[in-house]
C-alpha positions in Angstrom: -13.6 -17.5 81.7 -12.9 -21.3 82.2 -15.5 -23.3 83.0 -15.7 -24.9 86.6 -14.2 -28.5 86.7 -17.0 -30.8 87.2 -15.0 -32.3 90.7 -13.2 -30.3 93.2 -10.5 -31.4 96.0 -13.1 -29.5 99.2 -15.5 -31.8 98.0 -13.7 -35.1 98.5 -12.3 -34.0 101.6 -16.2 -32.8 103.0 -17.3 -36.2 102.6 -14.2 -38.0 103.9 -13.2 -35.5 106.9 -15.6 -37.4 109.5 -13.7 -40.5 109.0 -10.3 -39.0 108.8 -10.6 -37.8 112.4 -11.8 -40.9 113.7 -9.3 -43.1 112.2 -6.0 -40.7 112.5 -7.4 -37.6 114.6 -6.3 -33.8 113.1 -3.2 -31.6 113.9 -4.0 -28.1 114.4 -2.4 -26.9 110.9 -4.5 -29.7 109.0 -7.6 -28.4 111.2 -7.0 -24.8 109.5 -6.3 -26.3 105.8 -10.1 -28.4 106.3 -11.5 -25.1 107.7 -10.6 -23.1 104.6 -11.1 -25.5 102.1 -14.7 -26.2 103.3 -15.2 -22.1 104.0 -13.3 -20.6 100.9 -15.7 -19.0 98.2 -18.8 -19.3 100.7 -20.5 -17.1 102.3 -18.9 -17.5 105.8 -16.0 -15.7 104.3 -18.0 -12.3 103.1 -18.3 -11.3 99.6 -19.4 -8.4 97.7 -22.3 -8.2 94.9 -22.2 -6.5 91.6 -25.0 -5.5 89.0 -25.3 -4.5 85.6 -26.3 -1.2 85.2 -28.4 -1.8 81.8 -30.5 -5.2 82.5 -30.1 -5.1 85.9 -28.6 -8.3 86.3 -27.0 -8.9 90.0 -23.8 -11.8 91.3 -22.2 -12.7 93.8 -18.9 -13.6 94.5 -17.7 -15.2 97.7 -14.3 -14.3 99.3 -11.5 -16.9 98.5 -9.6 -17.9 101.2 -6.0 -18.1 100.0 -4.9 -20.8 101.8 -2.0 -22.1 99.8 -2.8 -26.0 100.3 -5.9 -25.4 97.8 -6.1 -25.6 94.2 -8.2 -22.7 93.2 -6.7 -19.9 95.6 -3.4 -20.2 94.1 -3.7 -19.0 90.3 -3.7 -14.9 90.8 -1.1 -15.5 93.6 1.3 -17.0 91.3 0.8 -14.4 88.4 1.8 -11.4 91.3 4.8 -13.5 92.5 5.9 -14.0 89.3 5.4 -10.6 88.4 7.1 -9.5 91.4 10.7 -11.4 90.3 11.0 -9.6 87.0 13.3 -7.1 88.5 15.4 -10.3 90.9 16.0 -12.0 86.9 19.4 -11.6 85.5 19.9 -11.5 81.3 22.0 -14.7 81.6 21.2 -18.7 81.5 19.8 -20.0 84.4 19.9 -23.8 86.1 17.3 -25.9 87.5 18.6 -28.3 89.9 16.5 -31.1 92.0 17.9 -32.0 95.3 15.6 -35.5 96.4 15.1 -36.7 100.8 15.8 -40.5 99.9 12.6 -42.7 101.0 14.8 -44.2 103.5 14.6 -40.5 105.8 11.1 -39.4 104.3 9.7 -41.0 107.4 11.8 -38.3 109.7 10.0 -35.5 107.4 6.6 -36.1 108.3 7.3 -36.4 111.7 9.7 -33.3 112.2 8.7 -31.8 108.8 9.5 -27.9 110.2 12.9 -29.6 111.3 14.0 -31.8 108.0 12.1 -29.8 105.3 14.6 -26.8 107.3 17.3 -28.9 106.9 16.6 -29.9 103.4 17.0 -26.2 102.6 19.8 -25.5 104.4 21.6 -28.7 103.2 20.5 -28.1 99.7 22.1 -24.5 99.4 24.7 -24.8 101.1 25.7 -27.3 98.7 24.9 -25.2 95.6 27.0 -22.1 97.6 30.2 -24.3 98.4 30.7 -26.1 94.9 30.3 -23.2 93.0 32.9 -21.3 95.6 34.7 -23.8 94.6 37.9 -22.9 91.7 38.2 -26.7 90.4 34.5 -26.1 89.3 32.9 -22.2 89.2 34.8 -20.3 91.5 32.4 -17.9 91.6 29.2 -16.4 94.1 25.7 -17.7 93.1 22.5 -16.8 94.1 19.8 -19.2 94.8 16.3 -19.4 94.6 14.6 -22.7 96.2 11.4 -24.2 96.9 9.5 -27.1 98.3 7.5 -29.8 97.0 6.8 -32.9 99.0 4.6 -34.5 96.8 5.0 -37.5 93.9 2.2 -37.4 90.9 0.6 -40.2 93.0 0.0 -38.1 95.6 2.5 -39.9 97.4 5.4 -38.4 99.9 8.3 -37.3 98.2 10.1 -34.6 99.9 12.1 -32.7 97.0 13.6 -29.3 96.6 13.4 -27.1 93.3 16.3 -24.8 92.9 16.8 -21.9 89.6 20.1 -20.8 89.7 21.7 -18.3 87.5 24.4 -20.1 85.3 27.3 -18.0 86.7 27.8 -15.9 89.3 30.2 -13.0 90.5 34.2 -13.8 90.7 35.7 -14.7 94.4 38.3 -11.6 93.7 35.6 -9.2 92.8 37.0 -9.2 88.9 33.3 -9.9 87.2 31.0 -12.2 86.1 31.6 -15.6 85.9 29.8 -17.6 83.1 29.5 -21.7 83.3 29.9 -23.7 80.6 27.5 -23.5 77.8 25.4 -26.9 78.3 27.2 -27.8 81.7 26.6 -25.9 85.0 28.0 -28.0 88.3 29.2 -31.5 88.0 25.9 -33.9 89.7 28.1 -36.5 91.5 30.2 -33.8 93.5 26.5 -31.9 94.2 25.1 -35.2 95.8 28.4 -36.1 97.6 28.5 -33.1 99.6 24.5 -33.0 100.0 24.7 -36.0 101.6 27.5 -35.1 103.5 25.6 -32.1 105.0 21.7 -33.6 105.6 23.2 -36.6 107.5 25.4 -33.9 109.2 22.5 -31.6 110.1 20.3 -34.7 111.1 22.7 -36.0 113.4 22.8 -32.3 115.2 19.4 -32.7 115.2 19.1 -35.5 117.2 21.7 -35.0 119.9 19.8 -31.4 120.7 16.8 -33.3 120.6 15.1 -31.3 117.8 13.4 -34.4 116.5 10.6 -36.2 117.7 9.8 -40.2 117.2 6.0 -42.0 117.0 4.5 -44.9 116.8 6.8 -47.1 114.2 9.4 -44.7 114.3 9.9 -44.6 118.3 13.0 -47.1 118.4 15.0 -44.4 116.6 14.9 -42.4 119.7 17.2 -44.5 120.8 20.7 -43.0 119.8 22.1 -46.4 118.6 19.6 -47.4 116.4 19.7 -43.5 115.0 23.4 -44.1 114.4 22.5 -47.4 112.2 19.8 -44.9 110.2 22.4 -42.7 109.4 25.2 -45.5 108.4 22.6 -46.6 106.0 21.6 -43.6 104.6 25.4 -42.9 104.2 25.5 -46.1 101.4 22.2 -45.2 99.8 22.5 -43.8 96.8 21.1 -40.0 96.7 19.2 -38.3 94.1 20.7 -34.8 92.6 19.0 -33.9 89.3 20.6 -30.9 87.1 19.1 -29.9 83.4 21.5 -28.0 81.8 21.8 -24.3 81.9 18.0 -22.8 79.8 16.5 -19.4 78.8 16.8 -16.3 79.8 14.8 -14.2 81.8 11.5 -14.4 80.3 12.2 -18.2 80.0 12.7 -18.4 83.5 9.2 -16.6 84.4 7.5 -19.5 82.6 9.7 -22.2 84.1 9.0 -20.7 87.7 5.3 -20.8 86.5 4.7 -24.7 86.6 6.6 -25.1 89.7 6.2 -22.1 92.5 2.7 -22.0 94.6 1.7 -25.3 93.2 -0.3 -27.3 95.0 -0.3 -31.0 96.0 -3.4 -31.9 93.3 -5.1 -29.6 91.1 -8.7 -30.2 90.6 -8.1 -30.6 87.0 -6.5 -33.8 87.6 -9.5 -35.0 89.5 -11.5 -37.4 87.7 -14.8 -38.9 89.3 -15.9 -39.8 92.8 -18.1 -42.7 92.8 -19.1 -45.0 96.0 -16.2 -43.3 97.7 -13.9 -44.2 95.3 -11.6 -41.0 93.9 -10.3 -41.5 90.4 -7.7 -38.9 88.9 -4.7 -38.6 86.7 -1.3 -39.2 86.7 1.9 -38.8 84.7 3.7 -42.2 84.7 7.4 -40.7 84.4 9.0 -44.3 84.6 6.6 -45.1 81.3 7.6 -41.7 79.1 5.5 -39.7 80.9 1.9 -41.6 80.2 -1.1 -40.5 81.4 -2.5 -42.9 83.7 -5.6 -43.7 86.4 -5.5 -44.3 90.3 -8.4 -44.9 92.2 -7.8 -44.5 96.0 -10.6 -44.5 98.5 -11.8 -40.9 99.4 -10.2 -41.8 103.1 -6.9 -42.5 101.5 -7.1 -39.9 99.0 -7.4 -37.1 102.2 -5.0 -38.8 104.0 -2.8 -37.9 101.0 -3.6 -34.6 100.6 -2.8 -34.2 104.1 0.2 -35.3 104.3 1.6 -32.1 102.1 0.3 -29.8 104.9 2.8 -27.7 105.8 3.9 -26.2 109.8 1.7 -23.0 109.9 4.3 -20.0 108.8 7.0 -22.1 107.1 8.9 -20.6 104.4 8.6 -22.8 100.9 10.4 -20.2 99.0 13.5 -19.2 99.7 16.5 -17.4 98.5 20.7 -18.2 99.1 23.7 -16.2 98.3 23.4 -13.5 96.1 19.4 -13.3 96.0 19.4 -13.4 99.6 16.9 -11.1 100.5 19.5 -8.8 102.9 21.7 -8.1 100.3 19.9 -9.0 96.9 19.4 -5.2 95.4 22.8 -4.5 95.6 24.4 -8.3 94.9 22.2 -7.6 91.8 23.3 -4.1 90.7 26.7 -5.6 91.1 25.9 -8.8 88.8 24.4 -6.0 86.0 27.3 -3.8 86.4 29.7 -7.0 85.7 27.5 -8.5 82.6 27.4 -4.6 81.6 24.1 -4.2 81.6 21.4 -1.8 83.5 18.7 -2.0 85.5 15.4 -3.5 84.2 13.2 -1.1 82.1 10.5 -1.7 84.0 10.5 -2.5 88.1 7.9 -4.1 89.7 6.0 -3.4 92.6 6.6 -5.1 96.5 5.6 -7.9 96.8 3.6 -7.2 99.7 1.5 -3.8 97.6 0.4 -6.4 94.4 -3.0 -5.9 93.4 -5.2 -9.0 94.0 -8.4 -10.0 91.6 -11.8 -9.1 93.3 -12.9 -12.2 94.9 -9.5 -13.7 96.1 -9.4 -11.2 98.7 -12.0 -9.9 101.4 -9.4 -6.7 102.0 -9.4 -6.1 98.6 -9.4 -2.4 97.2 -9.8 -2.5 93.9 -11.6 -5.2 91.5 -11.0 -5.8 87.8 -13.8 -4.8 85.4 -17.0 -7.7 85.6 -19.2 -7.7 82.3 -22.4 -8.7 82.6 -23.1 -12.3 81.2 -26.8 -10.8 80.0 -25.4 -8.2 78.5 -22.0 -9.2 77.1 -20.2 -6.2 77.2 -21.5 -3.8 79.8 -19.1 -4.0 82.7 -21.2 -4.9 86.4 -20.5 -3.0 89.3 -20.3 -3.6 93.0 -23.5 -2.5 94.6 -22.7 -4.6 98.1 -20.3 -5.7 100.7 -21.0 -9.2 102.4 -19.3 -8.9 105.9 -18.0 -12.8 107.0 -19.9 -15.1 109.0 -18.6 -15.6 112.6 -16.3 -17.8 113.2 -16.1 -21.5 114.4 -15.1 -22.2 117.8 -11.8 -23.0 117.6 -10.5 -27.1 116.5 -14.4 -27.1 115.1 -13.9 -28.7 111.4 -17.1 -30.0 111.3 -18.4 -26.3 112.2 -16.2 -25.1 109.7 -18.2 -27.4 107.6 -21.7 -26.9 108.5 -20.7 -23.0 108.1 -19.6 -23.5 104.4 
């Protein structure tokens, strides 16, 4: 069992929340992340106790609360949605391509972020779909799997989508698989052409059906004049479209997906000290080869980070395009194993939806995995009690939420 890091992100955020509110107030989603991260493994939400039945030796365990802006919740939900796309893999090479919002329109995002993070996706593989289409490059139907980060190693905003693609995909005419090239998948300058092409396009559809909102600095953009001159200059910036040549196989894939899918902002492992209200944690310097270094934000600006990677209550992260679209994906995929003449995988996982969870992570829990007793060493514990939750907060009430936890 790994040992509890000595400094966890609910903490700074309990002793920063109070002035948070009073300096920028709190939408309703950031309301519900502070609520759970203040609540989760407490006893407001329920629990269950177990014992050892040789030295009678007794735990509890508090309910997490799987919110998936924080750290700890996230670990077991990754292993099952990894586990769940073993049968969605294909025995081929697959590509990892980065599709970047320039800093010019990462403003936009945080104001509108259900509206551009939608359109990032949509622009993003749309772009993949129609350059693959495309005979002077692939020719061929791809399938897509994307997801959203918005977040630099600073903690900083930078909107950016991750999309694993199979390195080939199914001929136009229906004649078979069609492979890429061995270390060369689609050409980068022709990806970020058309990308830019189709965000600005979106954007601009956007704004005449008055899908986007405008605050504070941002409120002359309302203006449809000085929106034109955003997108002329957005036109001439230079965008960012990152492919790594084809990788791996299937299993390869599983570990890639690993570092990257139900990630979080800021793990608490990166979290250093707090100290007069002074957060210190780690960073990866990528313009310096990757070097490990220190910032030391106040604990106000450090939350107002962290909360500006919450995400619209219900939006979709993780998504799927063309042939793993989730309509047609078991049948684009028996096609795609019939073509590379091979069958189905030995093994199928279960739905999503029926994954077992780890006791713990999970009030509705069924089942729990086997506890031994840290008395006894090897004499598994077992679940004598049920700890119903606590009542709720009145609604909006984070520093309920926080009193509760």
């Amino acid at each position: 069992m790994s040992e509890r890091p000595p400094l966890e992100v609910a903490e700074i955020v309990r002793t920063s929340v109070d002035a948070y509110e009073a300096s920028y107030g709190l939408s309703a989603d950031q309301q519900k992340v502070i609520s759970a991260l203040l609540q989760c493994r407490t006893a407001a939400l329920g629990g269950h106790v177990d014992e050892c039945g040789q030295c009678g030796q007794q735990r509890i365990s508090y309910n997490s609360c799987r919110n998936r802006h924080r750290p700890k919740c996230q670990g077991s939900q990754a292993a099952q949605w990894l586990e769940s796309q073993r049968s969605h893999l294909l025995p081929v090479p697959y590509a990892h391509v980065v599709f970047t919002l320039p800093r010019l329109l990462a403003p936009l995002a945080l104001q509108n972020p259900r509206t551009v993070y939608g359109l990032l996706f949509r622009a993003a593989s749309q772009t993949l779909l129609e350059v693959a289409s495309d005979p002077r490059h692939l020719g061929a139907r791809i399938g897509v799997l994307a997801l959203l980060h918005t977040w630099g190693q600073k903690l900083d905003h930078h909107p950016h989508l991750h999309c694993v693609v199979p390195a080939g995909g199914l001929s136009l005419d229906g004649g078979g698989w069609v492979p890429c090239r061995r270390r060369f998948f689609l050409p980068v300058r022709v990806l970020r052409r058309v990308f830019r092409g189709k965000f600005l396009e979106f954007l601009g559809e956007a704004f005449a059906h008055d899908e986007l909102s405008f605050h504070g600095s941002l409120k002359p953009l309302s203006h449809e004049t000085r929106f034109r001159t955003l997108l002329t200059e957005a036109r001439r910036t230079e965008w960012v479209v990152y492919a790594k040549p084809p990788f791996g196989g299937p299993d390869h894939v599983l570990k890639y997906l690993a570092r990257y899918t139900h990630r979080v902002a800021i793990s608490n492992r990166r979290l250093l000290s707090l100290h007069d209200e002074v957060v210190s944690f780690s960073y990866k310097d990528y313009a310096r080869g990757h070097q490990l270094r220190t910032l030391r934000p106040q604990a106000l600006e450090f939350t107002r980070r962290f909360l500006m990677h919450v995400l619209p209550r219900g939006f979709v992260r993780i998504r799927r395009y063309g042939l793993l679209a989730n309509a047609q994906r078991e049948r684009n995929l028996a096609c795609c194993r019939e073509s590379l003449g091979v069958g189905d995988p030995t093994t199928p996982s279960p739905p999503e939806e029926t994954v077992p969870v780890q006791a713990g992570e999970v009030a509705q829990a069924s089942e729990a995995p086997t506890v031994l007793c840290p008395v006894c060493g090897d004499v598994p514990m077992h679940r004598i009690e049920t700890l119903p939750r606590l009542p709720r907060p009145g609604p909006g009430s984070v520093l309920a939420a926080r009193e509760s936890g």
